[in-house]
N, C-alpha and C positions, 0 to 999 in steps of 0.2 A: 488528627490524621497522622499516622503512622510514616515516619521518614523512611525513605523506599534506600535497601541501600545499594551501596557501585556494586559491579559489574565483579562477580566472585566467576573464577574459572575453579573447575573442579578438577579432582586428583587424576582422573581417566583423564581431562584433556589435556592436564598437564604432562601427563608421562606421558600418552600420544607422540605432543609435539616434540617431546627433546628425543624420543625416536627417532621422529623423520629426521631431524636437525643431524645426529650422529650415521645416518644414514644419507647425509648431504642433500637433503630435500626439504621442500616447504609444501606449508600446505595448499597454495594457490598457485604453487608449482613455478615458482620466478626463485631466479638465481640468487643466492645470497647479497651480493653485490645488484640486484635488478630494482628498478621502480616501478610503480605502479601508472599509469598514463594518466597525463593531465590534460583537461579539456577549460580552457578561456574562454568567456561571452561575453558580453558588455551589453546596459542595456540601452534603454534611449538616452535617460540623464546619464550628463557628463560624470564620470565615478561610479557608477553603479556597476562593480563586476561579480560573477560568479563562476568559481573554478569547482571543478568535482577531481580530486585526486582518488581514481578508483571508485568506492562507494561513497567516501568522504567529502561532501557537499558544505560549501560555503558562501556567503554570500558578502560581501563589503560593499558603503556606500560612503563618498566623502562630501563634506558639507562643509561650509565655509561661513563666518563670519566676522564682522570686524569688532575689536575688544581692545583694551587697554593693557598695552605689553608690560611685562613682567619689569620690575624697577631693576632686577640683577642684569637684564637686558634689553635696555630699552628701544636697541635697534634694530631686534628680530621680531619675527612674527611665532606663534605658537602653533605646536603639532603634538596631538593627542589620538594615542590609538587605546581602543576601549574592544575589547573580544566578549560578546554574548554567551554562555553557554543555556538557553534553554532547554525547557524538557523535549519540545521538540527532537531534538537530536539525538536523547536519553532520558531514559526516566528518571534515572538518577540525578540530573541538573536540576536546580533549582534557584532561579532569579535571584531570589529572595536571604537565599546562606553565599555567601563567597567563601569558597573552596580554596583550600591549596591549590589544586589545577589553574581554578582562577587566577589568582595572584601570579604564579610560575609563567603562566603562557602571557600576560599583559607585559610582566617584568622583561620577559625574555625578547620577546616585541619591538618591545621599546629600546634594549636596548641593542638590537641589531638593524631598526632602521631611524631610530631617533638619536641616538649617542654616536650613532655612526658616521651623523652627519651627513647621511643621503640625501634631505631635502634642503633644499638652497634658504635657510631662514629669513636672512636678510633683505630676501626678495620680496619676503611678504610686507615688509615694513612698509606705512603712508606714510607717519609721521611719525619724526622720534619723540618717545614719552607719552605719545598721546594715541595714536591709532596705528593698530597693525593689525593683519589679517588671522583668525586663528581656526585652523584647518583640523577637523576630528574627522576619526578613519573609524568607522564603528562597524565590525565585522560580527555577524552572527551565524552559530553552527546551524546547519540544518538537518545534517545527519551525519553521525559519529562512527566510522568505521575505522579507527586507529589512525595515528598520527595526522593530527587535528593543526599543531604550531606549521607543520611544511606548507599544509594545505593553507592555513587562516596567513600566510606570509607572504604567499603568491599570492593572494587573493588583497591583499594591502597593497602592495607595492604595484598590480596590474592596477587596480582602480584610482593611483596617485599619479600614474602615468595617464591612464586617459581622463583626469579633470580637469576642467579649466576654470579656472576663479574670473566674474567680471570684473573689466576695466573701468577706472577711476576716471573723474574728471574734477581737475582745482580748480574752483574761484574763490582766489583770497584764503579767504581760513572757512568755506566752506566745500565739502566732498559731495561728491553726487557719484552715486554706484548705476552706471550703464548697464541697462540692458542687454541681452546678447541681440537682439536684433537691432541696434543701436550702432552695435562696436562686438569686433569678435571677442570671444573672453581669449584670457591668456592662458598657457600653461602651467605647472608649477616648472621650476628649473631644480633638478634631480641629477648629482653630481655621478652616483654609480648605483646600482641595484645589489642590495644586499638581500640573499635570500637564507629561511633556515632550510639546513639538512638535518634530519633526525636516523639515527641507527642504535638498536637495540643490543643488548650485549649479555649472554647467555653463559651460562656455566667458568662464570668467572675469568671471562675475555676469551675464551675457546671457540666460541661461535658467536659472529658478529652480521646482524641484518640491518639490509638498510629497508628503508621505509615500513615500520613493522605494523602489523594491520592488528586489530580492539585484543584479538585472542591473544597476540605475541607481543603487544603489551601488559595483558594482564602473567605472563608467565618468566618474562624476560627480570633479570637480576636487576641492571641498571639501562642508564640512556645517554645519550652522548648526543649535543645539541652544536650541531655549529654552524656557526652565520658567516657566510661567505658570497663574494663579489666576482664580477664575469674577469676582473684583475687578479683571481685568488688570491685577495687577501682576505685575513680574518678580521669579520666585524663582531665575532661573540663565540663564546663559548661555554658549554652548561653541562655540566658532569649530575644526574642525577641517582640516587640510588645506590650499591654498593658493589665494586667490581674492582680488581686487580688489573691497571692499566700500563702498561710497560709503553715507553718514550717512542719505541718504535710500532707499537700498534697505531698509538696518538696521531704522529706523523704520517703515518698508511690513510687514516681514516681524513685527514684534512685533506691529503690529495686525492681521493674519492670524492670529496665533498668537493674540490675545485673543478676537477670537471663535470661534475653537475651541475651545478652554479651555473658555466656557459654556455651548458645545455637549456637549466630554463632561463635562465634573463634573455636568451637570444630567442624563445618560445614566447614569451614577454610582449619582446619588439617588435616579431611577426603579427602576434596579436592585434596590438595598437593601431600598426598602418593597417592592416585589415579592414579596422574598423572607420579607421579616418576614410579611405581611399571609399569605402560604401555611404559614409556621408556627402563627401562628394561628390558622386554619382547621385544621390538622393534614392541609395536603393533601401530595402527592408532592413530594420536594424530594432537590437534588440535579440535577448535569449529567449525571450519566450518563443520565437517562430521556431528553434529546437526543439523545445520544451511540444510543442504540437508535434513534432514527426516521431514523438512516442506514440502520438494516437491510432498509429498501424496496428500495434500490438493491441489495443482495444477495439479497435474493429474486429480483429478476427473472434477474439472474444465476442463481442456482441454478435454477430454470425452464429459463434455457438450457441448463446443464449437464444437465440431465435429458435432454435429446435424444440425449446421447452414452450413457447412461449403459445398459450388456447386461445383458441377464438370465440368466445361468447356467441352459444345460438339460443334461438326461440324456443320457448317453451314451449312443448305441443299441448293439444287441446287432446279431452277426455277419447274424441272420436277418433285423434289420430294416432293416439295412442292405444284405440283398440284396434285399430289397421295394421299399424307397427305389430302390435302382437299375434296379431292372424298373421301375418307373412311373415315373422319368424319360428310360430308353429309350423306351418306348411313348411321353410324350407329346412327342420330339424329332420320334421316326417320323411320327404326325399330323400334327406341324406342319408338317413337310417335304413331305406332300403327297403325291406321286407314291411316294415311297420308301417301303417297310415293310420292318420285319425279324421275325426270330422268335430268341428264347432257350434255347440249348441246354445244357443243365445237364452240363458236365464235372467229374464228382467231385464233394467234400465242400466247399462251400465257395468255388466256381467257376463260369462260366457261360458262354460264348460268344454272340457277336451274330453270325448270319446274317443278311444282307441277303436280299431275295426274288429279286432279280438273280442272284446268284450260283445260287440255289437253280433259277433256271430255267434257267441254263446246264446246269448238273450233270443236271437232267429231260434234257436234248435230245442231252449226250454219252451217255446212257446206255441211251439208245431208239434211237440209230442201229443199224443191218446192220452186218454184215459185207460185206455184199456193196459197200456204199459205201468200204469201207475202203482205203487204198492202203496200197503199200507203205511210203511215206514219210509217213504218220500216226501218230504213235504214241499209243496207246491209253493212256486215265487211267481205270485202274478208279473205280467208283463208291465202294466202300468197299473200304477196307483193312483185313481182320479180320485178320492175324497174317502174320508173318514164320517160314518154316518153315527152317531150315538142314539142307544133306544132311550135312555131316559139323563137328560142333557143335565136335570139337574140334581141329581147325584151326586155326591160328594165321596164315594168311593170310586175307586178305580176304575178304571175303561182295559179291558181285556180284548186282544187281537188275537184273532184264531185262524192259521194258517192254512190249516186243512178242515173245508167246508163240512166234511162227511161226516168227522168226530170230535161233533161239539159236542161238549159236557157243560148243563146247565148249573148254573152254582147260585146256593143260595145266596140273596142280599144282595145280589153284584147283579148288575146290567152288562148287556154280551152286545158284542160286534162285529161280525162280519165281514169280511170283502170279497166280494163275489167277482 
């Protein structure tokens, strides 16, 4: 099978876009400086979140186990974030080859919320040397519409906030993992929220966007990745690609990225107690009851559908279907006006249309004299009741003669009449 490849923009969309760009527009019509909206769900397990930044859909779920901590540290717990890209989200992903892309966005990840020391490690610790907790954040794309790291970063860091690992109980040197219905679970303890900011950088630092969507990545020179806190500071930063970046753009672009940062980590927090405060109420929870009020939009669809949609009737029978055809003859005739016909039943199953025209012909050749008659008329009887033959078994021809008065007998041949 033929490796399908990325995502080629062509020469027409490329010059397009740096059009609009020099003419201070985009094409989804947000300001250079603008972001695209973000929407938070959470589902029923603890850690399971999904953010849609724009068309850009992500899913993250975190899961917890206990392992044997790292001998370089044996008194923290482990934190592993792993990004999916299947085809799912692009044709071009494939499970199976790890990409650049791949490596870049795990790298970049990791080290804006795990070298940054957002999560409390220590906390996870049971025992030193022997047992710590170890926490994997495994986020998968579901659908790829440009800048994948912003979206897959909030999507980590919301579902780190609302998990809860269960509580322990020691007896002696042996661990017993509680139930949640037993014992509440706990939360992780999460020092500061570090989120990526991604902006694209165009005609060699001349025009700079932020949150650039699949098309204004594929056209954009370089990318400029930076990880930052609702404290603006910087937990990372990722220069990708080739661009001319002067100290004081550098600087511009980090204080854009700090107040967004407050923007979403504070979107974040809204989220969580959202969710906590409908747990305990014990109301509906979970993104799929969203995921259903798109079913508006298919309803009206299906409404349409229903216009198309036949009704299966019965088959008529031979009789009712020669009914049907008499009462669409007759109502052709009326319509027609001047014209009428009449139905003459030949055999089993059969009918003839007489028009009344013909019918009055047939009246007026059959009332004529004889005495009007010439000899160069030839006579069409009215009805034809039967063909008499004088000598049946002859094997030559049977000869019909129109006009009674001048028959010509011929030799060898047998003559026939209709009188």
């Amino acid at each position: 099978m033929s490796k399908l490849r990325e995502y080629v923009v062509s020469n027409c969309e490329k010059s397009f876009l740096l059009k609009c760009l020099k003419e201070h527009q985009r094409l989804d019509h947000r300001a250079f400086n603008e972001f695209r909206d973000i929407s938070i769900e959470f589902g029923k397990d603890y850690g399971c979140c999904y953010v849609s930044l724009g068309k850009t859909k992500v899913l993250a779920q975190v899961s917890c186990e206990i392992q044997v901590p790292k001998s370089s540290r044996p008194s923290e717990g482990i934190l592993n974030v792993n990004i999916e890209l299947n085809p799912l989200a692009a044709p071009n992903f494939d499970l199976s080859n790890k990409t650049d892309l791949f490596t870049q966005l795990n790298r970049t990840l990791e080290k804006c919320i795990k070298d940054s020391k957002a999560i409390d490690l220590e906390s996870l610790c049971i025992k030193m040397s022997e047992k710590a907790w170890a926490v994997r954040v495994d986020i998968n794309v579901l659908n790829h519409e440009g800048n994948i790291l912003d979206c897959a970063s909030i999507a980590a860091l919301s579902a780190l906030c609302h998990f809860r690992r269960p509580d322990i109980s020691c007896d002696g040197d042996e661990f017993v993992v509680l139930r949640y219905d037993q014992k509440d679970p706990i939360p992780l303890v999460i020092h500061h929220y570090p989120v990526c900011i991604t902006y694209s950088i165009f005609e060699r630092g001349e025009f700079i966007l932020a949150d650039p969507t699949l098309l204004e990545e594929g056209v954009a020179d370089a990318f400029l990745n930076v990880g930052m806190n609702a404290y603006r500071e910087l937990c990372g930063l990722h220069l990708g690609g080739k661009a001319e970046l002067t100290p004081d753009v550098l600087i511009r672009i980090t204080q854009m990225a700090g107040a967004r940062a407050a923007i979403v980590v504070e979107q974040i927090k809204k989220a969580v107690e959202s969710d906590n405060e409908k747990r305990l109420r014990k109301e509906m929870i979970g993104f799929h009851n969203s995921i259903n009020k798109s079913t508006e939009i298919q309803e009206d669809l299906e409404s349409c559908f229903d216009l198309w949609k036949t009704v299966p009737r019965k088959r008529k029978t031979a009789k009712q279907e020669k009914i049907q055809m008499e009462v669409d003859m007759t109502d052709d005739a009326d319509s027609s006006g001047n014209n009428s016909s009449k139905i003459e039943q030949k055999g089993e199953g059969s009918a003839v249309l007489v028009p009344e025209e013909f019918k009055q012909v047939d009246e007026v050749w059959g009332d004529s004299s004889e005495e009007d008659n010439d000899e160069d008329v030839i006579e069409i009887p009215r009805k034809i009741q039967a063909i008499s033959l004088i000598d049946s078994d002859s094997e030559e021809e049977t000869t019909v003669v129109l006009n009674a008065t001048k028959k010509k007998k011929r030799k060898g041949k047998s003559h026939s009449a209709l009188q």
